[in-house]
C-alpha positions in Angstrom: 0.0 0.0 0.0 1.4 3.4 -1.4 1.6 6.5 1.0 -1.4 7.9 -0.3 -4.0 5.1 0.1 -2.8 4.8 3.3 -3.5 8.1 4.3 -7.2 7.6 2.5 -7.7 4.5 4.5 -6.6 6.3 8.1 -9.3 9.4 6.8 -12.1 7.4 6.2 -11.3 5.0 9.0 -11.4 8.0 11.2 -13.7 10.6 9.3 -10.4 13.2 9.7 -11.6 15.5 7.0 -14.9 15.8 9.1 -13.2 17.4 12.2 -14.2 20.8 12.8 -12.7 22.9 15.6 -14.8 25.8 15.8 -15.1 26.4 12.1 -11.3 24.9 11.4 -10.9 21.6 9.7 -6.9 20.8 11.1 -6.9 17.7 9.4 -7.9 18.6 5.8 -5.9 21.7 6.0 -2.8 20.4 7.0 -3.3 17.1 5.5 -0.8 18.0 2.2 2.0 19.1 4.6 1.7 15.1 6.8 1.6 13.3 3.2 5.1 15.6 2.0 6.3 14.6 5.5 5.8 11.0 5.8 6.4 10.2 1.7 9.6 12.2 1.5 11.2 11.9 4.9 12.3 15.7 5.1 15.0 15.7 7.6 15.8 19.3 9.2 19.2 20.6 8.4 20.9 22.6 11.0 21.2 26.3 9.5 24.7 28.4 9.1 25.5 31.7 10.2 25.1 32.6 6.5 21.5 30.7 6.6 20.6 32.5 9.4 21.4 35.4 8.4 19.8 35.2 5.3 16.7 34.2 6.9 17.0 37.2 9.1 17.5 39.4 6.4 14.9 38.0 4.0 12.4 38.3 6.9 13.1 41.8 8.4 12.6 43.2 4.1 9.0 41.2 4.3 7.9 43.0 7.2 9.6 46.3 6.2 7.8 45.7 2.1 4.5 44.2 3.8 3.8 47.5 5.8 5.2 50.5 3.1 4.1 48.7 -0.5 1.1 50.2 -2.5 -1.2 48.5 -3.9 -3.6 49.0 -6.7 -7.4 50.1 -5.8 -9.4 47.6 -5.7 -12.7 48.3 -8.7 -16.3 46.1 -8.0 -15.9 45.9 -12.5 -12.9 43.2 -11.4 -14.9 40.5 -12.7 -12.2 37.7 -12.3 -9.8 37.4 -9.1 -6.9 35.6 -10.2 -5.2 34.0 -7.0 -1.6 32.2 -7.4 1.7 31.3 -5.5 4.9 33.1 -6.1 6.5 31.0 -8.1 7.7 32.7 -11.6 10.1 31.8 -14.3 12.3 34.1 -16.1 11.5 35.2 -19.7 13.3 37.9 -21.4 14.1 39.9 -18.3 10.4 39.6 -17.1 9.3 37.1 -14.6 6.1 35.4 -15.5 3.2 32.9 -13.9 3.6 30.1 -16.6 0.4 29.1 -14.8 -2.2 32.1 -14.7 -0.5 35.0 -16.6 -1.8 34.1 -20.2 -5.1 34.0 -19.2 -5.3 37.3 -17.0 -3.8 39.2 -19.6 -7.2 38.2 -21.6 -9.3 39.4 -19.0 -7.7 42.8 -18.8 -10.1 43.6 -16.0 -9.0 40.9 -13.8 -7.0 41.6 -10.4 -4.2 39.2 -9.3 -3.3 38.0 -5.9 -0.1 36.9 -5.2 1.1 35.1 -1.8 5.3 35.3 -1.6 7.2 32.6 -2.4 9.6 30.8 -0.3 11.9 32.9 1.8 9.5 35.1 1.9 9.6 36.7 -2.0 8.3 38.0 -5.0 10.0 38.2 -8.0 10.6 41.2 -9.7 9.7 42.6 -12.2 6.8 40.6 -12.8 4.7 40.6 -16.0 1.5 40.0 -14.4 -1.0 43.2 -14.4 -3.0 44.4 -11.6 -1.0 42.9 -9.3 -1.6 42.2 -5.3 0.1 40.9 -2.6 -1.2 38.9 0.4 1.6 40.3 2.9 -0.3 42.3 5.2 -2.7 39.7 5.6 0.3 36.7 6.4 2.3 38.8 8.5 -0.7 40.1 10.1 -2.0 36.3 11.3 1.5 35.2 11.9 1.9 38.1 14.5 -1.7 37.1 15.9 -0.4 33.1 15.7 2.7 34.3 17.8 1.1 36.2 20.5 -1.4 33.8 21.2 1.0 30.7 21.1 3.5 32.9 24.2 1.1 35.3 25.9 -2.7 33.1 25.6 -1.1 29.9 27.3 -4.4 28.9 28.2 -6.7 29.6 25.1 -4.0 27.4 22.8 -4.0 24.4 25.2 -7.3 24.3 25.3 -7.5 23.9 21.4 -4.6 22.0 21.5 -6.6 19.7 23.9 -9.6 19.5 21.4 -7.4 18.4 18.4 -5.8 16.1 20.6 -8.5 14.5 20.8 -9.6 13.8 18.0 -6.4 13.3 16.1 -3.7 12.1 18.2 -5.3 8.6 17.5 -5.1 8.5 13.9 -1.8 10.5 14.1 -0.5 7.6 15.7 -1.4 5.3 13.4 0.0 7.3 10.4 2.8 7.6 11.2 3.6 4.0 13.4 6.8 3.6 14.4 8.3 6.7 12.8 10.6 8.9 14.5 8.0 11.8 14.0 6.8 13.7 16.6 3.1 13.4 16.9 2.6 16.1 19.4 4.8 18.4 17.4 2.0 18.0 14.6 -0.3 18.5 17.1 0.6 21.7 17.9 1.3 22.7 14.5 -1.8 22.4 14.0 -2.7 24.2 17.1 -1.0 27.3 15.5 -2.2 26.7 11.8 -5.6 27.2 13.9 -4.8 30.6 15.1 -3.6 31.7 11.7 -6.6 30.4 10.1 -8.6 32.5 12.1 -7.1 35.9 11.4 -6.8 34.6 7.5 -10.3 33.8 7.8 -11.4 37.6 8.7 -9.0 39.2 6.6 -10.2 37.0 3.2 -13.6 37.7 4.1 -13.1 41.5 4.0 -11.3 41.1 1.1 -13.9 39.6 -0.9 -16.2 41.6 -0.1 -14.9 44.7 -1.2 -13.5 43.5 -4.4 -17.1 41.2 -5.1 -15.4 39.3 -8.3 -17.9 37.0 -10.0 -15.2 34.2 -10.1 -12.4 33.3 -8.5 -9.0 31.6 -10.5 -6.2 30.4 -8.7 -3.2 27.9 -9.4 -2.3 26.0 -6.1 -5.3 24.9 -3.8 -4.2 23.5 -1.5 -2.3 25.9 -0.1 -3.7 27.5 3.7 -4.7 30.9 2.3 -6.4 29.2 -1.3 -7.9 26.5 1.4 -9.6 29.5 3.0 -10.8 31.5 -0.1 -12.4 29.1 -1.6 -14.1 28.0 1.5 -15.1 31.5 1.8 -16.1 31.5 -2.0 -18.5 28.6 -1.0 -20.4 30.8 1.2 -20.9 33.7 -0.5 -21.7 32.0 -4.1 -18.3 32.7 -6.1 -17.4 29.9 -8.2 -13.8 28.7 -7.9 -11.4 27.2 -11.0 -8.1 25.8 -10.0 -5.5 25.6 -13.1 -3.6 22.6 -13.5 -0.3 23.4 -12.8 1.7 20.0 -12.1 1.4 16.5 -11.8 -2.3 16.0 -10.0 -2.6 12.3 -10.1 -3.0 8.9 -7.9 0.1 9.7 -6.3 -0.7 13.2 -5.1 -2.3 13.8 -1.9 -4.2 16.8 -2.4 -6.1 15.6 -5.1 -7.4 12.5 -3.5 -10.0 12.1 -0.9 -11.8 8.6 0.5 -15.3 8.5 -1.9 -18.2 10.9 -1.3 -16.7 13.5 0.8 -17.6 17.0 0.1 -14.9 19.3 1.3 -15.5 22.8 1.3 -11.7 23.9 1.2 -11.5 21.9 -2.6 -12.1 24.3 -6.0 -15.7 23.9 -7.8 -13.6 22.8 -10.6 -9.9 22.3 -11.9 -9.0 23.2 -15.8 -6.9 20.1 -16.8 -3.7 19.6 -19.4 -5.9 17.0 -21.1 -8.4 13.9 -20.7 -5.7 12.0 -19.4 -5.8 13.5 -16.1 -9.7 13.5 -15.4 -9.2 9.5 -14.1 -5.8 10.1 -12.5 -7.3 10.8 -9.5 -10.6 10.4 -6.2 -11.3 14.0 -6.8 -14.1 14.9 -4.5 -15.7 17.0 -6.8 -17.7 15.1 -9.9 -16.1 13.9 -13.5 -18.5 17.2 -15.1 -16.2 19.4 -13.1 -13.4 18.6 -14.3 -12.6 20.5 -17.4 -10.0 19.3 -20.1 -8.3 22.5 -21.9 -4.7 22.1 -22.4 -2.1 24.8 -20.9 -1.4 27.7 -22.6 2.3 28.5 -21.8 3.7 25.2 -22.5 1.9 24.8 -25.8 3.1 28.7 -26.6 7.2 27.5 -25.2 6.8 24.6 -27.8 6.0 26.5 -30.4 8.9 29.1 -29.6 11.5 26.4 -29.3 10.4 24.0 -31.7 12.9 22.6 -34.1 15.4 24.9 -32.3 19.1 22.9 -30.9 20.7 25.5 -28.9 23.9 23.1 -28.6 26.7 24.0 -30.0 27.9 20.2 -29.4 27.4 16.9 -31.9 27.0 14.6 -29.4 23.2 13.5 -27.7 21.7 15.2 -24.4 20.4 13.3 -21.6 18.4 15.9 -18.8 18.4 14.8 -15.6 15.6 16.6 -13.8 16.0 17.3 -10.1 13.1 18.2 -7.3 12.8 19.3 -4.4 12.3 17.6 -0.9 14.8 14.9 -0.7 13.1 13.2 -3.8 15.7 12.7 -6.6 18.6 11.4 -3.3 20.5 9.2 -5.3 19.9 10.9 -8.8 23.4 12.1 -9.1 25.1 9.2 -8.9 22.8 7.5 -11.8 23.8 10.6 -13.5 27.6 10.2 -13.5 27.6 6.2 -13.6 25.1 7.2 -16.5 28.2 9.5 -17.9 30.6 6.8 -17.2 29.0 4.7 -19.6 28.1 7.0 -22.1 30.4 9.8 -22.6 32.4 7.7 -25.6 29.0 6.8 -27.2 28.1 9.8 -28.4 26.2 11.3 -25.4 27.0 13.8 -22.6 24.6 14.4 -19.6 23.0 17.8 -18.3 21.6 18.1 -14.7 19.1 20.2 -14.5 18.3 21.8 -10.9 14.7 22.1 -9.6 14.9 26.0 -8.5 14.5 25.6 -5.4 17.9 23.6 -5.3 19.9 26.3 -6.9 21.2 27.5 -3.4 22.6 24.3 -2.3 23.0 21.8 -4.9 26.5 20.9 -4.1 25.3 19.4 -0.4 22.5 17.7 -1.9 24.0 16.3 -5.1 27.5 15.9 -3.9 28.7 13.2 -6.7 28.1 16.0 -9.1 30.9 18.4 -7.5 34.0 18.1 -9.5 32.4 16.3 -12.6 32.6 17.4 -15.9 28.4 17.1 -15.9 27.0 20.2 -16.7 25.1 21.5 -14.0 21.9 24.0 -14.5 21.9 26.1 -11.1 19.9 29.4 -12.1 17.1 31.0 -14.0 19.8 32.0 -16.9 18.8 29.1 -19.1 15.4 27.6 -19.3 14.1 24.1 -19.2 12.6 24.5 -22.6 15.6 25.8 -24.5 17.4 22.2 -22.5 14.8 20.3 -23.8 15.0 22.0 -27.2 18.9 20.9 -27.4 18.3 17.2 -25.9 17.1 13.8 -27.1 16.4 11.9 -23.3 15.2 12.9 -20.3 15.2 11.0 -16.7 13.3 11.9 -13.6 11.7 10.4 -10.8 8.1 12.2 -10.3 8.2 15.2 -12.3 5.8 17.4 -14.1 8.7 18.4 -16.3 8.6 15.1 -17.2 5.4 15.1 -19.3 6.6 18.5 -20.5 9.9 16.8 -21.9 7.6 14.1 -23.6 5.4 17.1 -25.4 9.3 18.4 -26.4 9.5 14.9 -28.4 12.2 13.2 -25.9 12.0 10.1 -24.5 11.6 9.9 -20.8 13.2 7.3 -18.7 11.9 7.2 -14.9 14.1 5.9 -12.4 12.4 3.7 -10.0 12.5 5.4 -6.5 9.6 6.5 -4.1 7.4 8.4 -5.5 7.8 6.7 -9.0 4.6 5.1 -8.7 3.3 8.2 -9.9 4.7 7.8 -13.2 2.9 4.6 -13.6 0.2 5.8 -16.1 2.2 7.2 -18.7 5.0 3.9 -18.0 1.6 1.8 -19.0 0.9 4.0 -22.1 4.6 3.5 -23.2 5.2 7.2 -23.1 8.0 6.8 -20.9 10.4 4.0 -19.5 11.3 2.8 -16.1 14.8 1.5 -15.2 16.6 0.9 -11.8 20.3 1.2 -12.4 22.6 2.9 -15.1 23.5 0.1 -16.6 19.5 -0.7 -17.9 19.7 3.4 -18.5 22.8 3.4 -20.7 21.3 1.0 -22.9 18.0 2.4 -23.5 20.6 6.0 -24.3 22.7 4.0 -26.7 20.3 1.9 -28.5 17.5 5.0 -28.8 16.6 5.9 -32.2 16.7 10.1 -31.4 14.8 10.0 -34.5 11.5 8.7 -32.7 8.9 10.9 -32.4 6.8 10.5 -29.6 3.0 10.5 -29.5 1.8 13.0 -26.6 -1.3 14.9 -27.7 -3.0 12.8 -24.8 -1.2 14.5 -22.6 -1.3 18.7 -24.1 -4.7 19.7 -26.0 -3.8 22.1 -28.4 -5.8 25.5 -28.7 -5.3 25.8 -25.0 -5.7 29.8 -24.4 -9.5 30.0 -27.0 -10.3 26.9 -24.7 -9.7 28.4 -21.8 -11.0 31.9 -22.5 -14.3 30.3 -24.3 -15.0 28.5 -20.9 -14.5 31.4 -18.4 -16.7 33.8 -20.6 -19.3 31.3 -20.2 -19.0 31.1 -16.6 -18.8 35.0 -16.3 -22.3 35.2 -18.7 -23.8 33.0 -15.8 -23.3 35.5 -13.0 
């Protein structure tokens, strides 16, 4: 049994997305942040001065940007409210929302709400218009969250108390024998309840001044997107979530036990393609769920298509990093990979999740001293690597699928979380293999003349789709 049906089987064992502590549902709103922990094992690393420092620094400009930064008027004719994490990538000087940015720009009337990225960030300058932050309204709960935790002693044990009692049971039987620290989760929890509550009355006032008629965002899941679309629920704004990554069996926040109704989910999710409608227990129904395509990949094909930005003869093969611990043991399949088949007319690439770019040397340490190329910032895009490469290998990667629409043929090395490459493993649009040696031969014996069949996986005409749909919704409200 996989991580994730185990977690379904401890939910509806336990009804856990049915706890309700006055108006907070701890369990289904922390629920994401349990699966990442058990399924990847994060172990904390002890900070540097330089870390802390950083930290310190990166915290002190929030606060400081949080309390002095404008913000646009908010306008009752902002018929859409686009809401999105953020996370941007670098094009032509400009950083962009590959997930929402296409579509805002054809609703010109839209407003977009942006919660920072990790460390506290927003990347500048940013090509989205009519752009928002949430700062105010997560530094304001965080101060709430902290004062209540030190100088309320009372009021957070007692609703530590209640969620101890109705989750410490299954908590314990999650996580078993694991070194995790139950109570620890506990009060987590305890705390997430606290900033809930502030979040809560902050969202609501927000909403109610700006009134859109529909609400688009790109990462659910999320505490504050949890909230708005509760809210959203009571006040009659329908909710779209964008695809944005892989969604399938293997992710947690798209999978509930059958015939839950969960009030923190989106109305409805704008999908890649078909393919993803039966990936997943959605608890929302198969009418809901809304092939389109995605409008930024199918645009970054057509850019790079047909275009080799190496300036070398021999064959590419991308190793795709991620975050969390997942790809531990990817670098050295990537230079026994080399080994093998540096004289046969290929050369490797290692290409860092962003989140890695920091750090990679402690995390991928086989990689140090190599003659691998190594991709460590925004300078050079994943497209343009794809663009100049013929094989890609990953673990659990949306990138993945987006090599395969580049025409490369993906290899998926068999590690947790692999599983959740199954599907397109059983369409033979991809390849698993457990060691180099299986890898190097697939590399040497590929015909990089193949073309691969992936228009299950993109629908083309992704933006008209898209744009079609939401003026729909819009003439209904």
């Amino acid at each position: 049994m996989n991580m994730v049906e185990e977690i379904l089987r401890v939910e509806e064992k336990y009804s856990l997305n049915a706890v309700n502590v006055h108006g907070f549902y701890p369990w289904t709103c922390t629920r994401f942040l349990i699966w990442e922990s058990l399924n990847y094992q994060r172990q904390k690393r002890k900070k540097s001065l330089f870390g802390l420092i950083k930290t310190g620094i990166s915290v002190v400009g929030f606060v400081f940007l949080s309390l002095f930064r404008r913000s646009p008027k908010l306008h009752q004719e902002n018929n859409v409210l686009f809401v999105c994490q953020g996370r941007r990538v670098l094009n032509d000087g400009i950083y962009e929302n590959n997930t929402i940015d296409d579509l805002a720009e054809v609703f010109t009337d839209s407003i977009t709400l942006e919660h920072p990225f990790k460390q506290l960030h927003h990347f500048s300058p940013a090509k989205t218009m009519n752009l928002i932050y949430s700062d105010k309204i997560m530094l304001k709960a965080h101060i709430y969250g902290q004062l209540t935790k030190y100088f309320r002693r009372k009021k957070f044990r007692e609703i530590y108390g209640q969620m101890q009692c109705s989750l410490e049971p299954p908590l314990n039987e999650l996580f078993g024998d694991s070194e995790a620290d139950v109570a620890g989760w506990l009060e987590k929890m305890t705390y997430r309840y606290f900033i809930f509550k502030s979040k809560y009355k902050s969202y609501m006032c927000f909403l109610k001044n700006l009134k859109p008629n529909l609400i688009i965002e790109d990462v659910h899941y999320s505490l504050d997107n949890m909230i708005i679309n509760e809210l959203a629920k009571e006040v009659g704004i329908p909710t779209i979530e964008l695809q944005h990554g892989i969604i399938g069996r293997g992710h947690i926040a798209y999978n509930y036990p059958p015939n839950e109704y969960i009030p923190q989910f989106p109305d409805m999710i704008m999908l890649f393609s078909e393919f993803w409608k039966e990936s997943a227990e959605y608890p929302i129904s198969n009418d809901k769920l809304i092939p389109v395509g995605f409008p930024y990949f199918e645009r970054q094909v057509n850019k790079f298509k047909n275009v080799n930005s190496s300036e070398s003869s021999d064959n590419v093969a991308v190793f795709l990093g991620q975050p969390n611990g997942v790809t531990k043991g990817l670098d050295e399949l990537a230079v026994s990979t080399h080994d093998r088949i540096k004289e046969k007319g290929w050369r490797v690439v290692f290409k860092l999740h962003p989140s890695e770019f920091n750090d990679w040397q402690a995390t991928y340490p086989l990689l140090v001293n190599t003659d691998i190329e190594v991709i460590d910032s925004h300078e050079k895009q994943l497209y343009e690597i794809f663009s100049a490469s013929k094989a890609l290998v990953g673990i659990c990667s949306t990138s993945i699928f987006e090599g395969i629409g580049f025409g490369l043929a993906a290899f998926i090395y068999d590690l947790p979380g692999s599983e959740r490459m199954d599907d397109i493993c059983e369409r033979k649009l991809a390849t698993k293999v457990s060691d180099s040696e299986s890898l190097s031969k697939h590399l040497i014996n590929l015909d990089v003349n193949f073309e691969t069949k992936s228009e299950e996986l993109w629908m083309p005409n992704a933006l008209e789709k898209m744009r079609e749909f939401v003026t729909a919704m819009l003439a209904t409200q």
